[in-house]
Structure formats: structure tokens, C-alpha cells
TORPA-4810 file (N, C-alpha, C, O; in nm, 3 decimals):
<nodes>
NODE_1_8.665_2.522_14.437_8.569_2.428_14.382_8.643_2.311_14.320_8.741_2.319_14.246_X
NODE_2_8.568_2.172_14.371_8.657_2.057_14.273_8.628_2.008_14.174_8.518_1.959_14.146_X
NODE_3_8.733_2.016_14.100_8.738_1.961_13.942_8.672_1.819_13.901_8.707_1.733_13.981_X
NODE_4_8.613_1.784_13.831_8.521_1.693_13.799_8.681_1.543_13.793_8.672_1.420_13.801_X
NODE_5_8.758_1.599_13.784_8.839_1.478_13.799_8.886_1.432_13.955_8.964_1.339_13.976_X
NODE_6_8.835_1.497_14.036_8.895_1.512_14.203_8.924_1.365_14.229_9.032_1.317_14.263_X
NODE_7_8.834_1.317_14.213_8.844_1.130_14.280_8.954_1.090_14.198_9.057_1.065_14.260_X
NODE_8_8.959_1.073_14.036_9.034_0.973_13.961_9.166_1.080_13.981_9.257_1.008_13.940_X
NODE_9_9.217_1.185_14.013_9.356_1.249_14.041_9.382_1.137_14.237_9.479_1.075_14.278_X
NODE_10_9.293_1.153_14.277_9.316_1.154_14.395_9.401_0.979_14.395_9.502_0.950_14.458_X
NODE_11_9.332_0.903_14.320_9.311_0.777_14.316_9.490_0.775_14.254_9.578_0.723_14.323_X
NODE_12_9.517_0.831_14.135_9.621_0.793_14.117_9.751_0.857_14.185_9.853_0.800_14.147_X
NODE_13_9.772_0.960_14.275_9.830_0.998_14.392_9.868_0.924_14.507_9.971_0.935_14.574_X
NODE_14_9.714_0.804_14.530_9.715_0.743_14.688_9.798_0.620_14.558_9.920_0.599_14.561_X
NODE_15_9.732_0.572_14.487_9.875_0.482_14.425_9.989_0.452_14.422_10.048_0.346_14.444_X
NODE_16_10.040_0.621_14.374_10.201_0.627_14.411_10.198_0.638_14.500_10.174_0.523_14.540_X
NODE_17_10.208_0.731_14.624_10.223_0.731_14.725_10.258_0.596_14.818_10.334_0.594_14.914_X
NODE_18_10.170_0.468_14.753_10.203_0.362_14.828_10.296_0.278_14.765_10.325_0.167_14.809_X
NODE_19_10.352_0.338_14.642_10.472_0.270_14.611_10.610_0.348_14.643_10.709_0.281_14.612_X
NODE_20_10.643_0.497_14.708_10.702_0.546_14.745_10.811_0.504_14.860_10.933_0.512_14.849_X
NODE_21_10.741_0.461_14.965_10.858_0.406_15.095_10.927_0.269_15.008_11.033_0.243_15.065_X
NODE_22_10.912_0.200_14.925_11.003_0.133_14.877_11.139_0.212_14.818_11.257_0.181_14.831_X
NODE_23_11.088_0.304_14.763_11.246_0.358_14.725_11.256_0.461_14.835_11.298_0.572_14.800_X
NODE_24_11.225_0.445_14.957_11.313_0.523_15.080_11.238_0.704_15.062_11.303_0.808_15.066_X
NODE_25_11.117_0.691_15.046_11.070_0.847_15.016_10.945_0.882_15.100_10.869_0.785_15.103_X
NODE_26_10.900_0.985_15.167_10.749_0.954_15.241_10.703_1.062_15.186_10.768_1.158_15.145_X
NODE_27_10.535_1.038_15.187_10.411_1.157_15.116_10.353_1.175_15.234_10.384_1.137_15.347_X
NODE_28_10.238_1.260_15.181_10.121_1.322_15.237_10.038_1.371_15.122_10.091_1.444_15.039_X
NODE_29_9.948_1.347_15.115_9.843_1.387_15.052_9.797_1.550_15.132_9.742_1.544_15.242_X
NODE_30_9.819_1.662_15.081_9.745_1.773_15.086_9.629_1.826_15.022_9.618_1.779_14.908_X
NODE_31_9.543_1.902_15.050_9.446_1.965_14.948_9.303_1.843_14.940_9.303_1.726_14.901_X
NODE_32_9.198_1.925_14.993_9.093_1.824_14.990_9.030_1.843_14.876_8.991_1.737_14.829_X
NODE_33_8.996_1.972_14.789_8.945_1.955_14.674_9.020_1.918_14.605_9.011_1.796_14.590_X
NODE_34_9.132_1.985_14.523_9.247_1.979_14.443_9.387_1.933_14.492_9.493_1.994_14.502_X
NODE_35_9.334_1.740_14.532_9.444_1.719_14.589_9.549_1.702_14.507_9.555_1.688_14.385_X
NODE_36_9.649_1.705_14.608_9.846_1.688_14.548_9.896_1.619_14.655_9.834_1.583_14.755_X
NODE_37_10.024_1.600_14.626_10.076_1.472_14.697_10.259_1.547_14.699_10.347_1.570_14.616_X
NODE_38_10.234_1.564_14.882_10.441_1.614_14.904_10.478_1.532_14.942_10.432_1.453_15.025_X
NODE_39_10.606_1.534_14.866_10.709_1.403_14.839_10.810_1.439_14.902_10.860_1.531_14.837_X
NODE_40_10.890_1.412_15.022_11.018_1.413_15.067_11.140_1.336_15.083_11.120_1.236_15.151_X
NODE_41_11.241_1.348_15.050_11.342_1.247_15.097_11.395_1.289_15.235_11.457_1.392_15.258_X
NODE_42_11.353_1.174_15.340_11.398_1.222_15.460_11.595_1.264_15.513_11.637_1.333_15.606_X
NODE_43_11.672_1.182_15.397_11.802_1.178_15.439_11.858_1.341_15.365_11.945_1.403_15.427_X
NODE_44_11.808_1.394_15.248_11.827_1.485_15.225_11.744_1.636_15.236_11.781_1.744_15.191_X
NODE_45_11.638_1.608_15.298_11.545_1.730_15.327_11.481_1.740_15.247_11.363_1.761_15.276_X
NODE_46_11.522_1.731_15.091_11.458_1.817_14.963_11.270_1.748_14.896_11.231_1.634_14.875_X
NODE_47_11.219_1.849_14.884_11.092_1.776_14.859_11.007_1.889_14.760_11.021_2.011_14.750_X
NODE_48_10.943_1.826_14.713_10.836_1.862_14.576_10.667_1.798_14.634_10.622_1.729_14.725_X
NODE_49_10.608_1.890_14.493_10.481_1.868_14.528_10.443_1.781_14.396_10.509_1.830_14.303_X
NODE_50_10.408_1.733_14.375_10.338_1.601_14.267_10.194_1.638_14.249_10.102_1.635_14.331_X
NODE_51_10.196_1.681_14.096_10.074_1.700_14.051_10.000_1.597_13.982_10.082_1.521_13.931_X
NODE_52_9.902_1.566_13.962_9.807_1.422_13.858_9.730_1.526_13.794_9.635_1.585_13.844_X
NODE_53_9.780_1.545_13.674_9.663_1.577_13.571_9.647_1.487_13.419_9.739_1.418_13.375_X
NODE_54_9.508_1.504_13.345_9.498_1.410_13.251_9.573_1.499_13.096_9.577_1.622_13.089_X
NODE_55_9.619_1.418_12.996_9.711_1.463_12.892_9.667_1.372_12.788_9.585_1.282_12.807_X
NODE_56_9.724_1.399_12.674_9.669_1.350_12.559_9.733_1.208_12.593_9.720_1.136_12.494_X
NODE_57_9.783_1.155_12.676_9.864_0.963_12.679_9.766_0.970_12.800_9.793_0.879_12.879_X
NODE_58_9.680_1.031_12.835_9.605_0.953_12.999_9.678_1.069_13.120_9.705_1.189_13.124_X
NODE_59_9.684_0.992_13.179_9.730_1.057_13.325_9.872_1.095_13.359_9.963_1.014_13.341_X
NODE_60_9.891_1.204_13.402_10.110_1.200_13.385_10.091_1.309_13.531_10.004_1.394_13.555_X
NODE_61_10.215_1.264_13.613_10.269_1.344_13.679_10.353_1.419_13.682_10.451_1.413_13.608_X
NODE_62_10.334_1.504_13.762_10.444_1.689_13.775_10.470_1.663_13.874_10.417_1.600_13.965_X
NODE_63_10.626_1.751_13.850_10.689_1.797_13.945_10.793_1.849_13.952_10.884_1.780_13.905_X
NODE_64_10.830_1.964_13.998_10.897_2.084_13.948_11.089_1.966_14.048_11.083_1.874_14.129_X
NODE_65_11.174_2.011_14.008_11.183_2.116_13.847_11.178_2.049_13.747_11.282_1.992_13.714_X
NODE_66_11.012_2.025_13.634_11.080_1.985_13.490_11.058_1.815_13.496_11.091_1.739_13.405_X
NODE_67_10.987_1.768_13.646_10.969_1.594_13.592_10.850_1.592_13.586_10.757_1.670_13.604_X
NODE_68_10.870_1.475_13.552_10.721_1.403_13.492_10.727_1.297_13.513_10.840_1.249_13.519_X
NODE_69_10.614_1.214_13.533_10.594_1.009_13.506_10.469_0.995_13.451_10.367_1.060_13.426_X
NODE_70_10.518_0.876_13.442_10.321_0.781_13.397_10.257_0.789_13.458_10.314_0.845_13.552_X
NODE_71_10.149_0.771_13.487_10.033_0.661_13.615_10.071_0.566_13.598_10.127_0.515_13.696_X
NODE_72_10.064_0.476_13.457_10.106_0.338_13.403_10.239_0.312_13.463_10.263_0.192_13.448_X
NODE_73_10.312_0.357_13.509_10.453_0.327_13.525_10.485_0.400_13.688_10.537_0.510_13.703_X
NODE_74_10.449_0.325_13.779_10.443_0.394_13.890_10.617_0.368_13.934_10.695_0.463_13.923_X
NODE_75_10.645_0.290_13.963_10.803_0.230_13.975_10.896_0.323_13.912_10.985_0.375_13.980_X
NODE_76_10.882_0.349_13.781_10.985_0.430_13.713_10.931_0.547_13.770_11.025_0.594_13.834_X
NODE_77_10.832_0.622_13.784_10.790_0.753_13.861_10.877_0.760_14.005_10.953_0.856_14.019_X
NODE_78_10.869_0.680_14.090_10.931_0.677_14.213_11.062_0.724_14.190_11.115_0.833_14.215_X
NODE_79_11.117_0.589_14.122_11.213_0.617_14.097_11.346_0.739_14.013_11.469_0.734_14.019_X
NODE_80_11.250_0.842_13.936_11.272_0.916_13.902_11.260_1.044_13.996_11.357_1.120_14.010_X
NODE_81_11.124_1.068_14.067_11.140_1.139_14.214_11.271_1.095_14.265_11.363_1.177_14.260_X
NODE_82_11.292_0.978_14.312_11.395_0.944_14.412_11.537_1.023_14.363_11.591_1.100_14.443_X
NODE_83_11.598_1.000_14.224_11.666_1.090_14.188_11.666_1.236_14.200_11.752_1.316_14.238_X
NODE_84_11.520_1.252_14.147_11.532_1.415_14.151_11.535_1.478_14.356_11.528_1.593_14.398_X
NODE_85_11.543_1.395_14.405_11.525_1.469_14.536_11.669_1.443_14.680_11.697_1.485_14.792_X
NODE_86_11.724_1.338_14.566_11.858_1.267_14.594_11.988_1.330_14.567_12.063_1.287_14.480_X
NODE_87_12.017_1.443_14.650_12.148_1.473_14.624_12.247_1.451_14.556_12.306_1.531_14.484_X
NODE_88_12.273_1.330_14.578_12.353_1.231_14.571_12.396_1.189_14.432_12.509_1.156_14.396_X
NODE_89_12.255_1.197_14.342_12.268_1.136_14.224_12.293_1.225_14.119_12.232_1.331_14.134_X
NODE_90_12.353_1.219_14.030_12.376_1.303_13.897_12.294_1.353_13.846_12.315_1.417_13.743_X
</nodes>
């Protein structure tokens, strides 16, 4: 059954999502009631699932292991995925 927030989660998911291929990352939106959003980095394989739920600051994203972003701050969100899924980076 979907959560009375289904649209405004969904809304801020298709958001990021379209700020994602700038920092080199591709989604998919899964889940028609309780959607989520998988995040992959194609050069390293590794990928997470991105949750939107609402919190006492508004809207914040998950994502294992242990991140988080704004809604308000979609750029620094990317970009913090991009790390966490980036080998590469420290």
C-alpha cells in the first residue's frame, strides 16, 4: 500500500536522478508504490539504493552504508554518492 507521501518522495528522486549523469552516475527508479531510486557507477560496478524520506529539516536521502543528503542540496548529494560508489576515492 502507498504512503500518503508516494508522489512528493517520488518527485524528489526523479530530481536527483536528473542531476546524476553529470557526475558520471546512472539511476532507475524502482518500486511503483514505495518508490526508490538505484544508483550505479558504471566504471566501478558498485551501486546503492537511495531512499527519500521526510525528517525533522524536510526531506533527506539514504543510502547505505551510512549516507545521507538534502533534497535542498541536490549537487552535494550526487556528489557525495559519486564518492561513496567511487573506488577510487578515500
Amino acid at each position: 500500500m502507498a504512503s500518503g507521501y508516494t508522489s512528493e518522495r517520488r518527485t524528489h528522486l526523479e530530481a536527483l536522478a536528473e542531476v546524476l549523469p553529470q557526475h558520471g552516475l546512472v539511476s532507475r527508479m524502482v518500486g511503483n508504490d514505495d518508490p526508490v531510486l538505484w544508483v550505479w557507477h558504471p566504471r566501478t560496478g558498485r551501486q546503492t539504493i537511495i531512499f527519500a524520506t521526510p525528517s525533522h529539516r524536510g526531506w533527506t536521502f539514504l543510502w547505505s552504508p551510512g549516507g545521507q543528503g538534502s533534497v535542498e542540496e541536490l549537487e552535494v548529494t550526487a556528489g557525495a554518492l559519486r564518492q561513496a560508489l567511487d573506488t577510487s576515492q578515500p
